[in-house]
Backbone bond lengths (Angstrom), bond angles and torsions (degrees), N, CA, C in turn:
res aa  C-N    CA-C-N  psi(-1)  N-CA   C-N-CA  omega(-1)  CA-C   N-CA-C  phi
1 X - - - 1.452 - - 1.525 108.41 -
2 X 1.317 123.81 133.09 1.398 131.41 167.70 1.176 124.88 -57.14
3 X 1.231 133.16 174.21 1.513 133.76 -165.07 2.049 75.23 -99.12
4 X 0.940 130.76 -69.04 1.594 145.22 -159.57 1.810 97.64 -53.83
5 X 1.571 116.32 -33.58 1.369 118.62 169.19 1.538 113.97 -55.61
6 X 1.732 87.82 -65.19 1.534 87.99 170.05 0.955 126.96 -62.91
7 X 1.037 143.42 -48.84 1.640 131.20 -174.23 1.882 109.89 -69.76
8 X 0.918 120.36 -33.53 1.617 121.67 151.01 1.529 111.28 -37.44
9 X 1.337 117.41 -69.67 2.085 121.85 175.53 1.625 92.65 -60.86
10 X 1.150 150.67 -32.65 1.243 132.73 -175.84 1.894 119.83 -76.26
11 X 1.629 91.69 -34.48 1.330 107.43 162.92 1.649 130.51 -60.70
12 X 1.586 89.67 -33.68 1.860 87.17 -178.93 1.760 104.55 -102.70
13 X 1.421 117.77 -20.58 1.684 97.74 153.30 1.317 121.38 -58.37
14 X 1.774 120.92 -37.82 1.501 103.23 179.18 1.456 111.84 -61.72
15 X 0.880 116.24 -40.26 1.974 127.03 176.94 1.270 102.07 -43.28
16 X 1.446 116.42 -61.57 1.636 116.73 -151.05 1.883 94.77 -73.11
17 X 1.262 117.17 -33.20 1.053 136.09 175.41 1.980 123.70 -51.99
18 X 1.632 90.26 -44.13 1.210 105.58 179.56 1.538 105.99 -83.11
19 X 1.776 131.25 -23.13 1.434 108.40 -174.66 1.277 99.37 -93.25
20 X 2.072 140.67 -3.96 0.904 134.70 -173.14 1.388 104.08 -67.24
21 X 2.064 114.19 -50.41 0.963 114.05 163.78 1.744 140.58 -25.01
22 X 1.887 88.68 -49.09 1.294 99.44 -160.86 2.008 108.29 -65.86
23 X 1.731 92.46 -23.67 2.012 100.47 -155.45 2.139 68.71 -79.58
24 X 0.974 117.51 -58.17 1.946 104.59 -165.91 1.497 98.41 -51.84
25 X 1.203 117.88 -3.00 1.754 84.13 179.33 1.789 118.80 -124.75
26 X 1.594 86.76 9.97 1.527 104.41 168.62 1.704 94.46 -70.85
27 X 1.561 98.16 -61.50 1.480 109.37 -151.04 1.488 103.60 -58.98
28 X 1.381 129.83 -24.41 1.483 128.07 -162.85 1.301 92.71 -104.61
29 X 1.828 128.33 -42.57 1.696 103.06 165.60 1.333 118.44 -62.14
30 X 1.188 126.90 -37.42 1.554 121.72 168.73 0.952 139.47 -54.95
31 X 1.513 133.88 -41.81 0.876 162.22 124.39 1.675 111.11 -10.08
32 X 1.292 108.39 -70.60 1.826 117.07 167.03 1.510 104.49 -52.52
33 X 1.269 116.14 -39.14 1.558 101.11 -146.75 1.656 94.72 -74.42
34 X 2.321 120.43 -39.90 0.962 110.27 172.89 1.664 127.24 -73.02
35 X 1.326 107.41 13.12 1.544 96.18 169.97 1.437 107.20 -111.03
36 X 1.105 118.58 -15.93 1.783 130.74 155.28 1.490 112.01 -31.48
37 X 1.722 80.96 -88.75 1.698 100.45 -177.41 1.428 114.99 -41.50
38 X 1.984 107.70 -62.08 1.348 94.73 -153.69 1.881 98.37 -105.16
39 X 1.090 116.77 27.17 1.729 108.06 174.71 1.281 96.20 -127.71
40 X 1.631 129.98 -35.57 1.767 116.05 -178.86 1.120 105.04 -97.69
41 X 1.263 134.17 -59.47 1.804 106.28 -166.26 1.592 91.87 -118.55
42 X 1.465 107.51 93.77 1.425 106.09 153.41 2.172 92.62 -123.36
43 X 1.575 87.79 -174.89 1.368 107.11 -177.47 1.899 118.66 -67.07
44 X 1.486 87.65 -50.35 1.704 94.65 164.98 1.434 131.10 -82.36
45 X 1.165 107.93 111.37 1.698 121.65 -154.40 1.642 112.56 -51.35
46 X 1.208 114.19 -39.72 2.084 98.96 160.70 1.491 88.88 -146.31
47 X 1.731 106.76 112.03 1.209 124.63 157.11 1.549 100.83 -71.08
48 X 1.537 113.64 164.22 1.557 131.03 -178.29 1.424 107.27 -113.97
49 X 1.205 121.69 -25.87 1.771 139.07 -154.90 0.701 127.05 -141.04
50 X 1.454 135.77 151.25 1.735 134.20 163.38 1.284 87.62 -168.30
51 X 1.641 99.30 134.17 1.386 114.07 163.88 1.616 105.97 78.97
52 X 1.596 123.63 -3.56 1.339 118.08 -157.83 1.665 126.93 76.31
53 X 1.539 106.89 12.38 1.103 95.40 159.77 1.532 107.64 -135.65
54 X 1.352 119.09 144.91 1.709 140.08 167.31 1.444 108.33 -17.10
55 X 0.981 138.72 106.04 1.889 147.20 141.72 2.342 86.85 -1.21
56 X 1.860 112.41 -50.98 1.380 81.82 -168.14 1.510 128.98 -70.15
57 X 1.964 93.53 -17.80 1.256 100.93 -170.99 1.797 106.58 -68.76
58 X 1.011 121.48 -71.08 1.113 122.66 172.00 1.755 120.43 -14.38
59 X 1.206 112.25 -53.78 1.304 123.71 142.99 1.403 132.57 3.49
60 X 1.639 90.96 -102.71 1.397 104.93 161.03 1.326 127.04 -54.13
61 X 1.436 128.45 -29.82 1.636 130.34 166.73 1.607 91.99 -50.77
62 X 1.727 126.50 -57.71 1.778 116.60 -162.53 1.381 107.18 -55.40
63 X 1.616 102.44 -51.60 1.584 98.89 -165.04 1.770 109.23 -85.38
64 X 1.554 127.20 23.93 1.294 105.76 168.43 1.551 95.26 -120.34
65 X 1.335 114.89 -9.45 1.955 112.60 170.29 1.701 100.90 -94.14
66 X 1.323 109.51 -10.01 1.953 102.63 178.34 1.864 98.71 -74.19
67 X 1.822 114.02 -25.09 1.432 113.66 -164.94 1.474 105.17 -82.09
68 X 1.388 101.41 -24.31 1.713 104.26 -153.59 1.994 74.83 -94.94
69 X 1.252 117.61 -10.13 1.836 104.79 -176.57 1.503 105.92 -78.26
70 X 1.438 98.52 -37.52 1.732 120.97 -166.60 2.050 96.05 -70.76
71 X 0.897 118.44 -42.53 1.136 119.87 169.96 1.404 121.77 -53.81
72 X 1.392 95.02 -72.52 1.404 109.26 177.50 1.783 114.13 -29.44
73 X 1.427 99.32 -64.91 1.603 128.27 169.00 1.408 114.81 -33.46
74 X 1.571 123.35 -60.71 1.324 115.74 151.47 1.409 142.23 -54.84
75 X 1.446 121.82 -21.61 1.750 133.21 141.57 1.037 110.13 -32.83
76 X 1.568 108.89 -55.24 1.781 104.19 -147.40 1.797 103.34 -96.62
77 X 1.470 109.05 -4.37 1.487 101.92 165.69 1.547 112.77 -85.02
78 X 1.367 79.65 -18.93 1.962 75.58 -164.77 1.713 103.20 -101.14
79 X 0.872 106.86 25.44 1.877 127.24 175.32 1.822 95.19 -104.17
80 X 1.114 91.14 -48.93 1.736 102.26 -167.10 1.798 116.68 -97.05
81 X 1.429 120.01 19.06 1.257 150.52 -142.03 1.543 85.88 -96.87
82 X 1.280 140.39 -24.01 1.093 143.18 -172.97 1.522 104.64 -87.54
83 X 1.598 108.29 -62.46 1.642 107.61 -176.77 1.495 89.47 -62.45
84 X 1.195 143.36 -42.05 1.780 121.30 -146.65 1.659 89.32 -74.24
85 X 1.065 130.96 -2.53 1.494 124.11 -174.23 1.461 128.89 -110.24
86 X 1.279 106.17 -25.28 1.284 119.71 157.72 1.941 117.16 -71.17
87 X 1.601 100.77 -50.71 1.523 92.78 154.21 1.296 129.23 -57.09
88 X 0.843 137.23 -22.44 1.809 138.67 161.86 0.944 83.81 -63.93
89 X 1.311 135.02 -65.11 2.016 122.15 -152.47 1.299 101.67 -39.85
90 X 1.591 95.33 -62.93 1.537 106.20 -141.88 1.939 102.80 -76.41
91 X 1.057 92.60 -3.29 1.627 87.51 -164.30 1.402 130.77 -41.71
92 X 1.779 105.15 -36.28 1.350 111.67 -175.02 1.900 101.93 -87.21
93 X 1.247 133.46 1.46 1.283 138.10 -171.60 1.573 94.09 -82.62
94 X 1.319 112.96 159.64 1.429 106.21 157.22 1.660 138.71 -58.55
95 X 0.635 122.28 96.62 1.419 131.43 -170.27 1.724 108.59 -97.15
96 X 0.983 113.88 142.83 1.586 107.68 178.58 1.307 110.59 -91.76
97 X 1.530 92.62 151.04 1.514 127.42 -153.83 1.910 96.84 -50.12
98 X 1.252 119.85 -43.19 1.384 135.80 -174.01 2.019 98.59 -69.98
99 X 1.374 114.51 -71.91 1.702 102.52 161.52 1.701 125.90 -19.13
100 X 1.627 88.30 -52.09 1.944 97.63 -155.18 1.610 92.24 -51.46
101 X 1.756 102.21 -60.44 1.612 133.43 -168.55 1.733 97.89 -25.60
102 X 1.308 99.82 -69.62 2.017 110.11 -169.44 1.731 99.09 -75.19
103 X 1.328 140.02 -3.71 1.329 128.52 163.83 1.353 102.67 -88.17
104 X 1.511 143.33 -29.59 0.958 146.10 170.03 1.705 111.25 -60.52
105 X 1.196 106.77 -56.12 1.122 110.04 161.49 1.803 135.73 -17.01
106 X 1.633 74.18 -76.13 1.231 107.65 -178.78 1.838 109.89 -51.95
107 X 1.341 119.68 -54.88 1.133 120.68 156.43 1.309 130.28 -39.50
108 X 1.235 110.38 -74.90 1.588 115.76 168.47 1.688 108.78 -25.28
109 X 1.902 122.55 -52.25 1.394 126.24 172.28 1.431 106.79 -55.68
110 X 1.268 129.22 -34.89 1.432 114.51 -178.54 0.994 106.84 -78.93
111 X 1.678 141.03 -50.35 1.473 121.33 -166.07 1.568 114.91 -60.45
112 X 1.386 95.47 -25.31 1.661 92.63 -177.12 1.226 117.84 -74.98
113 X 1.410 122.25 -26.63 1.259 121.17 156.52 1.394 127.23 -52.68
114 X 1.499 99.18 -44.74 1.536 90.90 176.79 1.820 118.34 -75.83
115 X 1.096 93.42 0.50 1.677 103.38 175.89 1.886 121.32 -88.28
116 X 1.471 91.91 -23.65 1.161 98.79 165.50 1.401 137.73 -83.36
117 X 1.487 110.64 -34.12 1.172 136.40 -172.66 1.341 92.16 -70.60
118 X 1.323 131.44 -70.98 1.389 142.74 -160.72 1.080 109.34 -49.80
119 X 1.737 119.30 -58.32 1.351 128.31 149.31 1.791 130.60 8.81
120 X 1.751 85.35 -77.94 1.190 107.60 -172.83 1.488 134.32 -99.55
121 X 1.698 112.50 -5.54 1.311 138.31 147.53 1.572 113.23 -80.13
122 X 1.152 125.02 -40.51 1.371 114.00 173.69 1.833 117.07 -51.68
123 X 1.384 113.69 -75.15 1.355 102.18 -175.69 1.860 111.51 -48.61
124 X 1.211 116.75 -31.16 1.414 102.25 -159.02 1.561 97.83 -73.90
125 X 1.566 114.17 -51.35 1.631 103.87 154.97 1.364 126.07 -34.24
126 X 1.421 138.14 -66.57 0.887 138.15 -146.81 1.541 116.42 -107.85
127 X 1.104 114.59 -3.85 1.190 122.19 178.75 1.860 113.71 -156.21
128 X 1.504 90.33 63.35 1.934 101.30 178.14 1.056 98.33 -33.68
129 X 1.437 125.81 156.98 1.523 140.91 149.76 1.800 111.83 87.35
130 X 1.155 100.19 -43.35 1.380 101.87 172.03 1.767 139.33 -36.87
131 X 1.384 98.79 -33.27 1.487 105.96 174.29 1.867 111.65 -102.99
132 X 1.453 102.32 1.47 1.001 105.11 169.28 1.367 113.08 -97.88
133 X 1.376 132.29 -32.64 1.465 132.29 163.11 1.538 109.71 -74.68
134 X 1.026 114.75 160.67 1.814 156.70 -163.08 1.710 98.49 -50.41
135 X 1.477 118.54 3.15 1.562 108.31 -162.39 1.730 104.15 -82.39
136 X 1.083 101.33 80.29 1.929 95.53 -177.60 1.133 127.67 -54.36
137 X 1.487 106.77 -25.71 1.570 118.94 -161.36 1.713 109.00 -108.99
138 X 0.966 137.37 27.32 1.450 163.12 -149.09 1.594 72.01 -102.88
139 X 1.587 100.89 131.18 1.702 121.28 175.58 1.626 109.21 -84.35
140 X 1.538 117.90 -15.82 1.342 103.42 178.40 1.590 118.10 -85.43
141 X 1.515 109.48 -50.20 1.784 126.60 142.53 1.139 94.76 -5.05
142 X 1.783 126.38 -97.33 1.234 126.98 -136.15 1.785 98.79 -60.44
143 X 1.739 108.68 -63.53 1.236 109.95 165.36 1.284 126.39 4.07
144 X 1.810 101.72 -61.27 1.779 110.98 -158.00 1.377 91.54 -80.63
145 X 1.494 118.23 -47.55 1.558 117.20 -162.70 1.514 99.53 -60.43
146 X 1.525 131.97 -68.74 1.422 115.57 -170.72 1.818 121.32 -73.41
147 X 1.020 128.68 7.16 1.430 158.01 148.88 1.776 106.70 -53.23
148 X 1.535 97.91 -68.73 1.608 119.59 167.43 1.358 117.32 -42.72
149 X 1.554 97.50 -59.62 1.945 83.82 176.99 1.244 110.39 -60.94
150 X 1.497 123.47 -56.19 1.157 115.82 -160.70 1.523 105.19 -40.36
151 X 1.154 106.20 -68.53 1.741 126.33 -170.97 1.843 102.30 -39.43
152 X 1.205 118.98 -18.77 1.542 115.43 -178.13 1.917 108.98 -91.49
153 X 1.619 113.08 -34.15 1.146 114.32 150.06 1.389 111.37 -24.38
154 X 1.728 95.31 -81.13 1.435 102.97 -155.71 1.459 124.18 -74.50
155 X 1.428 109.84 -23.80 1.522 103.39 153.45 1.642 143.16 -69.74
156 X 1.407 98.01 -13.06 1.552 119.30 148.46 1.482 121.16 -55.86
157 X 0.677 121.64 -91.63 1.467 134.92 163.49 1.794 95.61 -17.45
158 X 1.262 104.98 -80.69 2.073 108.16 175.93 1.323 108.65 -20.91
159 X 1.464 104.29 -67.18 1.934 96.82 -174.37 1.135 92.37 -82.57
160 X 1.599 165.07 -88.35 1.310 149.45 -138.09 1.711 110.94 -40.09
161 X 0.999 126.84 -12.16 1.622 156.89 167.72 1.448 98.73 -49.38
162 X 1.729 85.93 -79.32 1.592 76.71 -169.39 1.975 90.65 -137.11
163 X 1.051 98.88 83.95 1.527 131.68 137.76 1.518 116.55 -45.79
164 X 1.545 112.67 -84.13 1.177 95.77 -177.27 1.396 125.84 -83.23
165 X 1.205 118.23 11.73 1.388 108.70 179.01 1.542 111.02 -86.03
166 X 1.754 116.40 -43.87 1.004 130.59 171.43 1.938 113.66 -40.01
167 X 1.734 109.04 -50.56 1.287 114.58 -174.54 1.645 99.55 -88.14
168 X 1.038 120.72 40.54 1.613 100.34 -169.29 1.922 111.67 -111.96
169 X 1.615 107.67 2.76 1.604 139.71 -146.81 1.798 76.40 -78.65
170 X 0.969 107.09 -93.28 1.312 92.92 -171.82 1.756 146.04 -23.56
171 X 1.823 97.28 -62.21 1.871 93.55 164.97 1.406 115.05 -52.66
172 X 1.473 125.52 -35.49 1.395 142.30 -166.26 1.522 77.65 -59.47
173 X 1.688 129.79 -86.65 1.105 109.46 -149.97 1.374 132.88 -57.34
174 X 1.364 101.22 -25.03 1.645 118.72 -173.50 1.559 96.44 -75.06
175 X 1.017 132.90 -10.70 1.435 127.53 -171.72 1.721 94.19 -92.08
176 X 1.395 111.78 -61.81 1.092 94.96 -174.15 1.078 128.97 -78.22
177 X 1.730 124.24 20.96 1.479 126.95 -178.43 1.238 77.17 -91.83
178 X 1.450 142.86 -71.47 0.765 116.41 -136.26 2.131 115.31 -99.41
179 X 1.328 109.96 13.43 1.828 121.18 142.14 1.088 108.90 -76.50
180 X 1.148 143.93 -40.95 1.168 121.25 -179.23 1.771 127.28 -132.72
181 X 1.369 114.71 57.38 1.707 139.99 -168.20 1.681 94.07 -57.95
182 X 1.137 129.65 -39.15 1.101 128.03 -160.54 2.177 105.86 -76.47
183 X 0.990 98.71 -43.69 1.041 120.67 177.80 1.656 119.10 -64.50
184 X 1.107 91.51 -40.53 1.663 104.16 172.35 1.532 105.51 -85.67
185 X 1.106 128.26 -55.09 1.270 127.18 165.76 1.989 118.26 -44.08
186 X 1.342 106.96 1.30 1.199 111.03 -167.37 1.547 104.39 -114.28
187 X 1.672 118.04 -41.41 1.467 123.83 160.57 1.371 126.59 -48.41
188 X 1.448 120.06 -49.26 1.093 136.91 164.69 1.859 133.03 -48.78
């Protein structure tokens, strides 16, 4: 196998990797945003429903696409476990002003992640039932929910970043089946 093979199969696991990410974090921002909208600040003080389904069901859709996000999330650091370490290296070196800006960034996106997560795994750990009953005003809730938006900003922005690189697995391959047919016809 080639060094250019491999790093090609390393390229389309991060891809395949990155849209698994992308469908868990529709479903867990979506998911949040309709138990946001229509279970914490609506007009009727504890709705039961939306859409025809239960405040629990909905629920369980956040917290079993928040696990498969939380997962996902640990893949994609530990895919990228190399750059997050060399940026620590280099941090105190000069780095340009434009680098520092998007590592700062980049930080700022992790704590908030970890602010969210904690957020929103803590009560369900630590206090079963609670986000499933009527308690709106629960300091970890609110926490996660305005934590949440933020964190949907900034994960917007993350994939709108790299959009096309993420969708790019396919022409990439078809391009290089067909630069280099001979070659592929030769692995096989």
């Amino acid at each position: 196998m080639t060094k250019e093979t491999n790093t090609n199969q390393k390229a389309a696991r991060q891809r395949a990797l990155n849209r698994i990410n992308l469908l868990s974090s529709i479903l867990v921002f979506g998911t949040g945003l309709i138990l946001f909208t229509q279970f914490h600040v609506v007009e009727n003080p504890y709705p039961t429903e939306w859409y025809g389904l239960e405040k629990s069901i909905w629920l369980i859709i956040h917290q079993l696409s928040a696990i498969a996000f939380f997962i996902g999330l640990i893949l994609h650091i530990q895919l990228h476990w190399k750059y997050l370490k060399t940026v620590i290296r280099r941090w105190s070196s000069n780095l340009p002003k434009k680098t520092r800006s998007k590592i700062r960034m980049q930080i700022l996106f992790l704590l908030v992640t970890v602010v969210v997560l904690t957020t929103g795994f803590y009560p369900w750990i630590a206090m079963p039932g609670a986000t499933i009953q009527m308690e709106r005003y629960d300091l970890w809730i609110d926490i996660h929910n305005q934590a949440g938006l933020l964190y949907l900003v900034g994960m917007s922005v993350h994939i709108i970043r790299r959009w096309r690189w993420i969708f790019r697995f396919t022409k990439g391959t078809q391009h290089s089946i067909k630069r280099y047919p001979a070659k592929m016809q030769q692995k096989t």
